[in-house]
C-alpha positions as CSV (number, residue, x, y, z in Angstrom):
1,X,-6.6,6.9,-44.8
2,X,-7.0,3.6,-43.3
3,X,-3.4,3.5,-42.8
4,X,-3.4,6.8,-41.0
5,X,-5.8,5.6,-38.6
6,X,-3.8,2.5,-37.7
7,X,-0.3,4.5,-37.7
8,X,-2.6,6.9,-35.2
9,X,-3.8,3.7,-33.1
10,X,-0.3,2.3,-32.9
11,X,1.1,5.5,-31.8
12,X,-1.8,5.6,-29.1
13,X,-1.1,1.8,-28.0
14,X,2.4,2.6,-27.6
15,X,1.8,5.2,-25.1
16,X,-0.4,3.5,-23.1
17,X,2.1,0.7,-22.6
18,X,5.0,3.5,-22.1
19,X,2.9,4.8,-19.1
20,X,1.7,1.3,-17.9
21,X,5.4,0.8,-17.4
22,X,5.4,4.0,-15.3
23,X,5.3,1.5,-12.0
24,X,7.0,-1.5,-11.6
25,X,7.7,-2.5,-15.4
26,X,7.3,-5.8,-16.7
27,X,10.8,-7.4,-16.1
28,X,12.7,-8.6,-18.7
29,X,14.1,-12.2,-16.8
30,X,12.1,-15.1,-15.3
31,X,13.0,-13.6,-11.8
32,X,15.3,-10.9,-10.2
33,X,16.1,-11.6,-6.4
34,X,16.8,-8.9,-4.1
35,X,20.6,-8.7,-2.9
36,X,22.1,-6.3,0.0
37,X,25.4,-6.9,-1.0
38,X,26.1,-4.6,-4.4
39,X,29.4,-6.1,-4.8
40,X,27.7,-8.9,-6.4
41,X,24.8,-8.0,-7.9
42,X,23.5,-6.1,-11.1
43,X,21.4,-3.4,-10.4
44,X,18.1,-4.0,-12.2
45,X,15.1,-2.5,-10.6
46,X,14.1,-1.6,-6.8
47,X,16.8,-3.7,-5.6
48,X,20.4,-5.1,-6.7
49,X,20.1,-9.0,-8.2
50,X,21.6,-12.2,-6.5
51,X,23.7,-14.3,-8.9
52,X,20.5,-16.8,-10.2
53,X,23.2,-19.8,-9.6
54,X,23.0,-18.5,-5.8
55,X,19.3,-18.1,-6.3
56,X,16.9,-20.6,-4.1
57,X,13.6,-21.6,-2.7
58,X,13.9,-19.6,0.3
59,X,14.0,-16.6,-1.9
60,X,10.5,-16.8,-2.9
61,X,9.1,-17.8,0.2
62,X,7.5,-16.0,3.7
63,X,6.3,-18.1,7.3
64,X,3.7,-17.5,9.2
65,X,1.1,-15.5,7.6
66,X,-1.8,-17.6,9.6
67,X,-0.6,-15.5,12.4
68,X,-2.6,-13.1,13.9
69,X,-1.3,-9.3,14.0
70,X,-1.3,-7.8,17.9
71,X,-4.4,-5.3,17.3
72,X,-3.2,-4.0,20.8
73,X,-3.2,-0.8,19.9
74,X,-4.9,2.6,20.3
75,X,-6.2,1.9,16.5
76,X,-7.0,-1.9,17.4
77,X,-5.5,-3.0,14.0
78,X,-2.2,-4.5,12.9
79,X,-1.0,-4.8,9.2
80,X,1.2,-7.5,8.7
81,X,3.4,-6.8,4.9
82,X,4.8,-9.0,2.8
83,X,6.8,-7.4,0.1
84,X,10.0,-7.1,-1.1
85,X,12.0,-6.7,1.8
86,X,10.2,-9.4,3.3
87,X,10.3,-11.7,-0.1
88,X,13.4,-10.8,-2.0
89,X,12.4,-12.7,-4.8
90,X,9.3,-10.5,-5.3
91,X,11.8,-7.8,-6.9
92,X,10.7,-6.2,-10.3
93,X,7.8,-8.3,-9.9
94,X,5.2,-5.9,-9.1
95,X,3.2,-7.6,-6.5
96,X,3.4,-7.9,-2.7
97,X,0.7,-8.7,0.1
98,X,-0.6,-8.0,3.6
99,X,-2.4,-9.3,6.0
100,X,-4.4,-7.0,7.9
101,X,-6.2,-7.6,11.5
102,X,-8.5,-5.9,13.9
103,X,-10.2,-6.0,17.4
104,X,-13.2,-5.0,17.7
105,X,-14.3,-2.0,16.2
106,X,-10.7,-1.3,14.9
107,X,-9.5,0.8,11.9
108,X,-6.8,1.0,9.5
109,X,-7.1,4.9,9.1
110,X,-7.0,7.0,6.3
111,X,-3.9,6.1,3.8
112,X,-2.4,5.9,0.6
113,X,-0.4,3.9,-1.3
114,X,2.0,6.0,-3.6
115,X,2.9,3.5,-5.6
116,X,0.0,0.2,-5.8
117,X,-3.6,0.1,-6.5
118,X,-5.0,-2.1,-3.5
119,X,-7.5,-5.4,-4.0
120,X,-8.4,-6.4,-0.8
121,X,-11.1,-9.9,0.6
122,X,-12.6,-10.0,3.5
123,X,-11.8,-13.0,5.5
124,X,-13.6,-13.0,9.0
125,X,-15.6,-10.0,10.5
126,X,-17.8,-7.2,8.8
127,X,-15.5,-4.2,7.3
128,X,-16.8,-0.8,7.0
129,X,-14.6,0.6,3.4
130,X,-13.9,3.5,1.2
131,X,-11.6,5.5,-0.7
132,X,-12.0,9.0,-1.9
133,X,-11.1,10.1,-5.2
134,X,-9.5,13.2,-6.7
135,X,-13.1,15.4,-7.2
136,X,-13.7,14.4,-3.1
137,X,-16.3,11.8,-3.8
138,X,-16.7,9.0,-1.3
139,X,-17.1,5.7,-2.4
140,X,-18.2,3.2,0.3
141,X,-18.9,-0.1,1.0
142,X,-20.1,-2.5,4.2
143,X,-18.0,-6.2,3.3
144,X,-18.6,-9.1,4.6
145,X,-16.7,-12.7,4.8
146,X,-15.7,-13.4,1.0
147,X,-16.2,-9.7,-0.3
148,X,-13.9,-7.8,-2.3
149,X,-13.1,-4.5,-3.1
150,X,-10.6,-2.3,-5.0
151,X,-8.6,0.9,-3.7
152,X,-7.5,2.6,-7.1
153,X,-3.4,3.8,-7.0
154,X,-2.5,6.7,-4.7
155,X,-6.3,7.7,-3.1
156,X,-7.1,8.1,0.7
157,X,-8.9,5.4,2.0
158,X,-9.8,2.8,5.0
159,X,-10.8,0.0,6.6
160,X,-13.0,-0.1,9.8
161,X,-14.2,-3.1,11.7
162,X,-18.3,-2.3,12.3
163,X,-18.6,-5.5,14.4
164,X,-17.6,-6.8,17.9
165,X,-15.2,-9.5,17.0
166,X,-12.2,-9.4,15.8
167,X,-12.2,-9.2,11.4
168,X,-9.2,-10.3,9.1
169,X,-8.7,-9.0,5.7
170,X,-6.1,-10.1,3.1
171,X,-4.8,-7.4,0.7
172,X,-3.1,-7.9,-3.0
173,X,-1.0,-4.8,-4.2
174,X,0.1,-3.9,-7.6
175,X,3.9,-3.0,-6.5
176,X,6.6,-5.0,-5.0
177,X,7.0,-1.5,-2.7
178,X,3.8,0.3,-2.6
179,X,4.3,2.0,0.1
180,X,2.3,4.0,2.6
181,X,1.8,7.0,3.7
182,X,-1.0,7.6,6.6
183,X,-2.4,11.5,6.4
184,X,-2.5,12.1,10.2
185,X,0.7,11.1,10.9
186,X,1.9,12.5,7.7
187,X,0.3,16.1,8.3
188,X,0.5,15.9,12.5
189,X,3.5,13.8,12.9
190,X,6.2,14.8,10.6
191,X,9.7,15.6,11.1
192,X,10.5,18.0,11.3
193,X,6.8,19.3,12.1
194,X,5.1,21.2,9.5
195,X,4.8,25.3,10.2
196,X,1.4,25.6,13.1
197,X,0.6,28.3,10.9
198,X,0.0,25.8,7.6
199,X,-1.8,23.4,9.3
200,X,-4.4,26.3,10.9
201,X,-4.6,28.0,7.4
202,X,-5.3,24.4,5.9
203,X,-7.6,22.8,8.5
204,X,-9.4,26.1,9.6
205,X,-8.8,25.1,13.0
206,X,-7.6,26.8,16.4
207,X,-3.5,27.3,16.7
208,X,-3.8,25.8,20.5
209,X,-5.6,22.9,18.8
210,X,-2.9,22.0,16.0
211,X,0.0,22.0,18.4
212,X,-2.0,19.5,20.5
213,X,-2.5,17.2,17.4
214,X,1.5,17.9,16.8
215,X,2.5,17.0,20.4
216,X,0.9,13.8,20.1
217,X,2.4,10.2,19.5
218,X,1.2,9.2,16.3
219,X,1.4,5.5,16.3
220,X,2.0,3.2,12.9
221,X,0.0,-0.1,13.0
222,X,2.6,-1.5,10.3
């Protein structure tokens, strides 16, 4: 019986690793760095691989992330990546970074990252925070200099400066690529534009008032 119960557990633990490795797996080399040209490369994961004899420093490294992002915007915020196709030697690695900034009173609206779960410190300023889950259920927090706070994989969240000067905000992510996908301009802004029709239907909201939100120039602060 005993032995059924382990064979069970194994089986189990095996899973969970198979899914783990769902995003970004664990790669099987000390390092993989991103190449453009395919001729010379073996395709691994996210990204052909540069001959590790051509492999160097410069590879693994980014400048000038002490810099602030322009917040000159109509969102007053500026997100500033660093991930793959900034660092080539983050590919298969699973990790990236930003650096987010914002004026007074500035947000980084409602988004998703389809492929990372988010960890993100607060570095100057007071940030307003949340994400909402699955079920709808908002989960907010007010962070100050030092704090930290998690944004689980793929769920809508935010970041919005409360105060009147400027805040700065460093975020870890659990992908080389999370991507991001920001609902109004997603839903408002696509191309081509989403049927009028849908977006009444969904929203519950005035045809006249949806092709407004559809004739407008949704910006992207990355």
């Amino acid at each position: 019986m005993k032995g059924i119960h382990f064979h069970a557990a194994f089986v189990l633990l095996a899973l969970a690793f198979t899914l783990a490795s769902a995003f970004d797996p664990s790669p099987l080399q000390d390092f993989c760095v991103a190449i453009n040209d395919t001729k010379t490369g073996v395709f691994v994961n996210g990204k052909f691989c540069k001959d590790p004899k051509l492999v160097t420093a410069e590879d693994f490294f980014f400048p000038g992330l002490n810099k602030p992002g322009n917040t000159a915007n109509q969102l007053g915020s500026k997100v500033t990546p660093v991930n793959v196709l900034q660092i080539l030697g983050l590919n298969t690695l699973g990790i990236s970074l930003a650096r987010i900034d914002f004026a007074p009173y500035g947000l980084n609206p409602p988004h998703t990252h389809p492929r990372g779960t988010e960890i993100l410190v607060v570095l100057e300023g007071t940030l307003y925070v949340g994400f909402v889950t699955s079920d709808n259920r908002l989960f907010t927090k007010v962070l100050y200099p030092g704090d930290v706070f998690v944004f689980p994989i793929g769920l809508i969240h935010f970041q919005f400066n409360v105060g009147n000067t400027n805040a700065v905000a460093l975020a870890g992510l659990s992908s080389q690529n999370p991507g991001v996908i920001t609902i109004a301009n997603a839903v408002f802004g696509s191309n081509p534009a989403i049927n009028p029709d849908v977006l009444v239907k969904a929203f519950q909201l005035d045809l006249n008032i949806v092709k407004q939100l559809q004739s407008k120039l949704w910006m992207d602060n990355n």
